[in-house]
N, C-alpha and C positions, 0 to 999 in steps of 0.2 A: 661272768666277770670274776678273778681271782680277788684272794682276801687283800692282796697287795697293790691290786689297782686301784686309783683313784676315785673316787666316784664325780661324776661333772657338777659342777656347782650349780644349786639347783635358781631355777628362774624365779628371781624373788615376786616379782610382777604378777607372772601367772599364780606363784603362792597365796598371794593378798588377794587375789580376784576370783581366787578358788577356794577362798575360806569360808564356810558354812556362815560364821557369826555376821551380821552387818556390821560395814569398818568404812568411818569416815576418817578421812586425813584432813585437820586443819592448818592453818600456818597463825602463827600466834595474836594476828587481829581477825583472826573467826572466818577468813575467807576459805571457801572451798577448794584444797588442790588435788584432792584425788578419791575415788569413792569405788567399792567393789560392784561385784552383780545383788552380792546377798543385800548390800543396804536398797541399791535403788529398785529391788524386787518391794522388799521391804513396805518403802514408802512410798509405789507407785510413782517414780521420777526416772528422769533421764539422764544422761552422762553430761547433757547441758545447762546443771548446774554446777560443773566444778569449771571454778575462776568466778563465782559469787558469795558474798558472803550468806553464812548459814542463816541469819535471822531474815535475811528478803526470798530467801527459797521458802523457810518453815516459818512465816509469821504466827501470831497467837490467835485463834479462831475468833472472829468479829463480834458471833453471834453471841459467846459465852462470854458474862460479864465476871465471869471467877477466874476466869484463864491466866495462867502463872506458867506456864510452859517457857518461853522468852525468859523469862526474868532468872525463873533459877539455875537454866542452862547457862545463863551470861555468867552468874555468877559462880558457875562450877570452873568454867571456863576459865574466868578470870583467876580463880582459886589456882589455879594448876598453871598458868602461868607466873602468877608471883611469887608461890612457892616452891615448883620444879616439881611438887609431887602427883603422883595419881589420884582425882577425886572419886571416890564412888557418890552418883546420886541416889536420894529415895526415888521409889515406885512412881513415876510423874504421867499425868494426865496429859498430853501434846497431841491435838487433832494435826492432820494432816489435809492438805487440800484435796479434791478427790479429784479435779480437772474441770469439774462444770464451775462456771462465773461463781465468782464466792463459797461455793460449795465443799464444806471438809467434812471428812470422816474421823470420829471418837477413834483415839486409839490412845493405848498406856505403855509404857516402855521403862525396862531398867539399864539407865543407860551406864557407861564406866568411862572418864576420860583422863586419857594419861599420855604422860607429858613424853619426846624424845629430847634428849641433851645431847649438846655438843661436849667437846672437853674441857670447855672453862664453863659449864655445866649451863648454859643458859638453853632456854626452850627454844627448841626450831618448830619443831610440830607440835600436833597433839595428834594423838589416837582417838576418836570418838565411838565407841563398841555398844549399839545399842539392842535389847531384844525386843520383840513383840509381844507385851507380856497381857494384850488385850482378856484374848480368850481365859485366862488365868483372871483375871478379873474380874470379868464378868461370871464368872463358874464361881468366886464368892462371894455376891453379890445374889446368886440364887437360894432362894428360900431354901427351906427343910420340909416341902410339902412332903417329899415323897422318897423315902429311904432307897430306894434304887439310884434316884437321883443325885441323893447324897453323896455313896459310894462311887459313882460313875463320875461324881464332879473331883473328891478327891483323889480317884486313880489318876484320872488327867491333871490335877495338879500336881500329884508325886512322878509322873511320866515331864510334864514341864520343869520341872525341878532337876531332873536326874538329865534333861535336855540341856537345863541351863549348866549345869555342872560339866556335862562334858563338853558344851563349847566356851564355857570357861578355859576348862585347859586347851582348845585348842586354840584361845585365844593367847593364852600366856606363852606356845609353841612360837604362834607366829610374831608374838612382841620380840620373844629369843632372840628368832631369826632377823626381825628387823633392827633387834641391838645388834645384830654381830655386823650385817650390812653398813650399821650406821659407823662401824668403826673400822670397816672397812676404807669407807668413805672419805674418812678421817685420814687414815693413813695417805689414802693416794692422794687428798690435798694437800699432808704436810711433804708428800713427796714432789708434789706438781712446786709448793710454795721452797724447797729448797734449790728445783732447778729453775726457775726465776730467779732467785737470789744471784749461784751460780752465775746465769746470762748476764745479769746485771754486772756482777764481776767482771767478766772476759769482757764485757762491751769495757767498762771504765778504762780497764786493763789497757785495751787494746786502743782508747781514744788516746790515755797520758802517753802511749811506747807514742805512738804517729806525733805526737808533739813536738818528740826530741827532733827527729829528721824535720818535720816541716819549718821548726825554728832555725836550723842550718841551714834549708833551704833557703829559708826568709832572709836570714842576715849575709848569708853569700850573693841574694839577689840585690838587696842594699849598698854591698858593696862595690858593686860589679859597677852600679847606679853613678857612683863618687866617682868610679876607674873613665867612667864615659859619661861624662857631662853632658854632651853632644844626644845622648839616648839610643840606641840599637832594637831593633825590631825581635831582636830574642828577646831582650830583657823586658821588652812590655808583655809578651807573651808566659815567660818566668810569671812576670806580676799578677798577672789574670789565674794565671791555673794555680800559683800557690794561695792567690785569696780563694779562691774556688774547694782548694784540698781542706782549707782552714776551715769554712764554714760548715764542711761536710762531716768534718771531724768534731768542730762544735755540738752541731744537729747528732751525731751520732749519740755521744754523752748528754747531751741536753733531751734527746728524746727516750732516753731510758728514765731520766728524772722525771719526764714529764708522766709516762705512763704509770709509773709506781708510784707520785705524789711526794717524790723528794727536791724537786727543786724550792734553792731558796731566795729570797729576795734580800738586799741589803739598801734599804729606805733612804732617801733623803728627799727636800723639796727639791725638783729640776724641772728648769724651762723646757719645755718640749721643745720651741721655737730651736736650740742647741742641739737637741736630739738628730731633730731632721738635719741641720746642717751637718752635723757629724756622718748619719748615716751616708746622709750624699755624698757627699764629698768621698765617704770612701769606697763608692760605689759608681761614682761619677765615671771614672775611669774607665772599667768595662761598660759601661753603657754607649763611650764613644766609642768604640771598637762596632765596626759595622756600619755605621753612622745611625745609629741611633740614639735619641735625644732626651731627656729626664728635665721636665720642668717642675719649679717651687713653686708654691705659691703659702707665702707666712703671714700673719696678721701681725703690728704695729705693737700690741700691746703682749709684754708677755703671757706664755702659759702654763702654770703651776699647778703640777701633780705633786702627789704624793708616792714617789717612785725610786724604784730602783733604773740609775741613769744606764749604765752596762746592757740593763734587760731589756728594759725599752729601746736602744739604740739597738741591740737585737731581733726587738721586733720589726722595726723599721727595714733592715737589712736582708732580713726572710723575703720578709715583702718584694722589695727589692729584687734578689735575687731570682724570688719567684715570677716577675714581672720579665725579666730579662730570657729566663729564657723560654717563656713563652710569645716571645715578642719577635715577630720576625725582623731581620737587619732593616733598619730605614727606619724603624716603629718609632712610637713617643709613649713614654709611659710619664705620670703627670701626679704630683704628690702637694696636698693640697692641708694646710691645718685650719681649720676655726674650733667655736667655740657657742655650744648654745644650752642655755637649760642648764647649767651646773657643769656641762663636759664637755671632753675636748675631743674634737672629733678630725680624725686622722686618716685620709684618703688615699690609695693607691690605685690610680687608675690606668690601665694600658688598652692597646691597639692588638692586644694579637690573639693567642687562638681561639679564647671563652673556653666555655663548658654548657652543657643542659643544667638547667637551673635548678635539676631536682637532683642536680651531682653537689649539689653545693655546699652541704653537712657533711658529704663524702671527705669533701676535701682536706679535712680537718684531719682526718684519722689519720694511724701510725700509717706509715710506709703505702697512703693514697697516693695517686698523681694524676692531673687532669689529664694527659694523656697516653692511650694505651700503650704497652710495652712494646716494642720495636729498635730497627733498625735506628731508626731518627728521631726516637724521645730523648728529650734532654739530659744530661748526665743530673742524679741526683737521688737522695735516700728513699724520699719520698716524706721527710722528719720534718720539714722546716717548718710550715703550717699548723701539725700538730703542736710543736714546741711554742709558737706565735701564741697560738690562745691559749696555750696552757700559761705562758706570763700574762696575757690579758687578765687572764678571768682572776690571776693570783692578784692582781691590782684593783679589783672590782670592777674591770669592764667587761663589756661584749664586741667579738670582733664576726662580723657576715660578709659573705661573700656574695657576689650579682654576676650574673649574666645575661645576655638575651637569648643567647644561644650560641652555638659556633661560630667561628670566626668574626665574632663582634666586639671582642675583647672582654675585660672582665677589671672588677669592681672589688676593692676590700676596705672594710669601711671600720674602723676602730673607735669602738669609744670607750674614755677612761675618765672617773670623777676627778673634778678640778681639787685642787688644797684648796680650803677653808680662807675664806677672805680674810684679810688680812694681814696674809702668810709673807713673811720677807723674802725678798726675791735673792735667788742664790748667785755667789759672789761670782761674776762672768770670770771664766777659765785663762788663766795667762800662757800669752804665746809661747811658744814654746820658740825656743833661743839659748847658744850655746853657753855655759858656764863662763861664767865671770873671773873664773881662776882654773888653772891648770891642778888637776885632783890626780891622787894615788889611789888605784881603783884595782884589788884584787877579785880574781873572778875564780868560783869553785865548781867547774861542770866536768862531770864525768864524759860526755860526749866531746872528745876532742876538737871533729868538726865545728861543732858549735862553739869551743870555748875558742879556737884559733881564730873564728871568724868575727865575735864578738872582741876581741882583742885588737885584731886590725881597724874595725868600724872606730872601735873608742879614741883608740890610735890617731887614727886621724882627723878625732875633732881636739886632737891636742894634748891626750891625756896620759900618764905613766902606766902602764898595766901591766898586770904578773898574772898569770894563769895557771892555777893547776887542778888534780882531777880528785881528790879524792879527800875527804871531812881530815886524816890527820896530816896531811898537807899543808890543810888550812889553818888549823890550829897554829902547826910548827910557823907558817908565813907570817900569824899576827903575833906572834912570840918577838919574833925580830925586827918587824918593820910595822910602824904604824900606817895604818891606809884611814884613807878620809873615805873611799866605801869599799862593801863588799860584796858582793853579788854572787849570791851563793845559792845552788840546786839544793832541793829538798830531797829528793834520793838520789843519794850517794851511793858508793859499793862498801863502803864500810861503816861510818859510821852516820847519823842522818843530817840533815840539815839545822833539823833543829836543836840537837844537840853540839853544832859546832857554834848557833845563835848563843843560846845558853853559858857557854865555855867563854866564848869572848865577852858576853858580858859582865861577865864573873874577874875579868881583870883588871885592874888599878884602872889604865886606861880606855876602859871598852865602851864606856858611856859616850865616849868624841867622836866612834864608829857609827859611820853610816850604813845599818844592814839591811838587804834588800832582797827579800825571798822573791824566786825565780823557779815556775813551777810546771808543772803541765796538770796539776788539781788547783781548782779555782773556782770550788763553794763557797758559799758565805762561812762555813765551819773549819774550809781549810784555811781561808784568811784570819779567823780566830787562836785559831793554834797557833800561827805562825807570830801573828803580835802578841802571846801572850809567851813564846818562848825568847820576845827579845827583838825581831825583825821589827824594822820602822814603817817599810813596807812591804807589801806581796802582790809580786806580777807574774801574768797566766804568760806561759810560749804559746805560740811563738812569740817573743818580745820584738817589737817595731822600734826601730831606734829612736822614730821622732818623742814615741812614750817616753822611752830611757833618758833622754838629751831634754823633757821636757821636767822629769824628775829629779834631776841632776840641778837643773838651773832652778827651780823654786827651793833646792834645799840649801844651797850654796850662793846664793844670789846674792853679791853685798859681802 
């Protein structure tokens, strides 16, 4: 091999398992994760103690009422993990079991235990390096009967000396080598944790672009609605597959949130009992399709969590959808609320394919699906489920899954703690019904399709509307004419949304302005930004007109 080829990097594994010194690996509560040949020569053991902790492998010998072995191991141990440094112990007495019932053999050991750190320096392991230093022991423990003896016991202890020295340094070789490892290590998880980051990106990315189009799609199918009162068998099919793209595109963003621990919640008290009606009803729709059937079943008295109303009708909706298309045409799937023992307990039951019941955790996970991949599995991410308990469990419930088996259907059973007794029940939601006066309503979207098509909708519940596409557009629009609202996108191609909020409300007249962020980000933190730059409200695309026309009339009502 020339001077200029590389040399292969060498197997760290066989290095450590090929090192003369004995070398325990701990993990910072004392359990056993890895051990070479030199130690379990050593100490007469097997490779079947690593994944126990160290003190039920090596307890303190029963028989010996001096035994201190335990105690100041723990405490070396402990030493070196609250401090991050290397302990050295003294010379310690620590019998070893020898394999007969209760039976240990004397043996002395110096042992050395030292810590590895990550880069915000906290202990992941420890190194545990001990020698056999029995015989060294015992050799001065022997009298001075007999001057040969003398000399023959201190060559062997300056031969054990000059042994322990060099696998000293062979030990400090192999810590080298497992520093360099360790930051190898490092590197490739800050390199793994930037391309996560990355995905997470292009997923948002790519969830907010699918907005723009399916909110055009949405309000050209709305239209179309108004154009034929009478209803057309396209346009129910329009309806189905854009609620369909929607949810998808939901799940999509929602299930990156859910794996990385950023989804948020935005609290208030809400009747479940509204939950359920909401989700059905917008769900009812495609469930007739096929003839198949979706029963209620709500109890009399309300049900008050402590919730986010969005997420929870989210979860409902998963469900929902979940049930649907595992439900063959004709099926009934059957949604059911009570209430026992503190919580509220939220039932989705159907007729159609099941699962084996030991799939049932499966189900849960990213991109699972009860059934396998094929020709004729249902369209779908495979997101919806995991993102379902990932809101659960953010609300302190538990959500499980039943089956009997195949084709027996299948069971999701939710449960979430009630609000605290005597929580006021929240104000029931007003119909939604068209404004009371005919309003000036400018709209700021860069997506043409979309701003012409919301133009026409507004149009035709009566209203004045000016469209244009870009933040100094808009500015120039409210310069001239005053509007009662404004309905403006958050990205623009020039300047953002919330900088045209800001501008307008900075004028003599901008306080009289109705402004209404219109988005395709719809965290709980983008809703923040947007009311702290001025919006009165922020609504996710695609926007449903009945929202808009229900927003419209409680602000203008009177």
């Amino acid at each position: 091999m020339s001077a200029s080829t590389p040399h292969p990097t060498p197997d760290f594994r066989l290095l450590f398992d090929s090192t003369l010194s004995p070398l325990l690996i701990l993990a910072p509560d004392f359990t056993i994760v890895e051990v070479n040949r030199a130690y379990l020569t050593a100490t007469r053991t097997e490779r079947s103690i690593v994944g126990h902790p160290i003190f039920d492998v090596f307890p303190d010998n029963p028989d010996d009422p001096s035994a201190n072995g335990v105690a100041n191991l723990r405490r070396s141990l402990r030493t070196v993990v609250d401090t991050g440094r290397t302990d050295i112990m003294a010379l310690q007495r620590y019998d070893i079991p020898r394999g007969d019932a209760g039976a240990f053999v004397e043996r002395y050991w110096s042992p050395v235990n030292t810590p590895v750190l990550d880069d915000d320096g906290r202990v992941t392991h420890i190194i545990h390096r001990v020698e056999d230093v029995t015989d060294f022991v015992h050799l001065r423990q022997v009298g001075r009967e007999q001057e040969r003896a003398v000399a023959d016991a201190q060559m062997r202890a300056q031969g054990m000396e000059i042994d322990l020295f060099v696998r000293a340094r062979e030990i400090r070789e192999v810590n080298e080598q497992l520093s360099r490892a360790n930051a190898d290590l490092a590197a490739a998880g800050r390199t793994l944790r930037e391309e996560q980051r990355a995905k997470d990106r292009f997923i948002a990315t790519l969830s907010h672009e699918l907005r723009n189009p399916l909110a055009a799609a949405t309000a050209a199918s709305e239209l179309l609605a108004l154009d034929l009162p009478d209803g057309h068998p396209a346009l129910s099919v329009l309806e189905r597959q854009l609620a369909t793209l929607v949810r998808m595109s939901n799940d999509l963003l929602d299930g990156t949130r859910a794996v990385t621990g950023r989804m948020e919640l935005v609290r208030g008290r809400t009747d479940l009992r509204s939950v359920v009606d909401t989700g059905c009803a917008d769900m009812r729709v495609l469930f007739g399709h096929e003839g198949r059937t979706l029963d209620i079943e709500l109890p009399a008295d309300p049900v008050l969590v402590d919730g986010d109303r969005l997420r929870l009708t989210q979860v409902l909706t998963n469900l929902l959808s979940n049930a649907l298309k595992y439900t063959l045409p004709g099926g009934r799937t059957r949604v059911r609320l009570t209430t026992a023992d503190g919580q509220a307990r939220l039932a989705v039951e159907d007729d159609g394919i099941g699962f084996q019941q030991a799939q049932a955790e499966e189900l849960f996970g990213v991109f699972m699906r009860a059934a396998p991949a094929g020709p004729s599995t249902p369209e779908g991410l495979g997101l919806g489920l995991a993102v379902v308990r990932t809101i659960v469990e953010l609300h302190g419930g538990r959500i499980t899954a039943h089956s009997e088996g195949p084709g027996t259907g299948a069971s999701f059973r939710t449960l979430l703690p009630l609000a605290p007794s005597g929580t006021p029940e929240p104000r029931p939601a007003m119909p939604a019904r068209p404004a009371s006066r005919q309003l000036a309503i400018l709209i700021v979207e860069d997506n043409t399709d979309l701003a012409t098509t919301y133009r026409a909708l507004l149009e035709r519940q009566g209203h004045h509307v000016t469209a244009v596409h870009t933040g100094a557009d808009a500015l120039m629009a409210t310069e001239s004419s005053l509007f009662d609202v404004v309905l403006c996108d958050l990205g623009l191609p020039d300047i953002d949304g919330y900088t045209v909020a800001r501008e307008v409300r900075s004028r003599p007249h901008g306080d009289k302005v109705r402004l209404i962020a219109v988005s395709g980000f719809s965290r709980g933190s983008d809703h923040g930004e947007s009311l702290a730059a001025g919006f009165d409200a922020h609504m996710a695309k695609p926007l449903p007109l009945g929202d808009l026309l229900e927003l419209l009339s409680g602000t203008f009502e009177g």
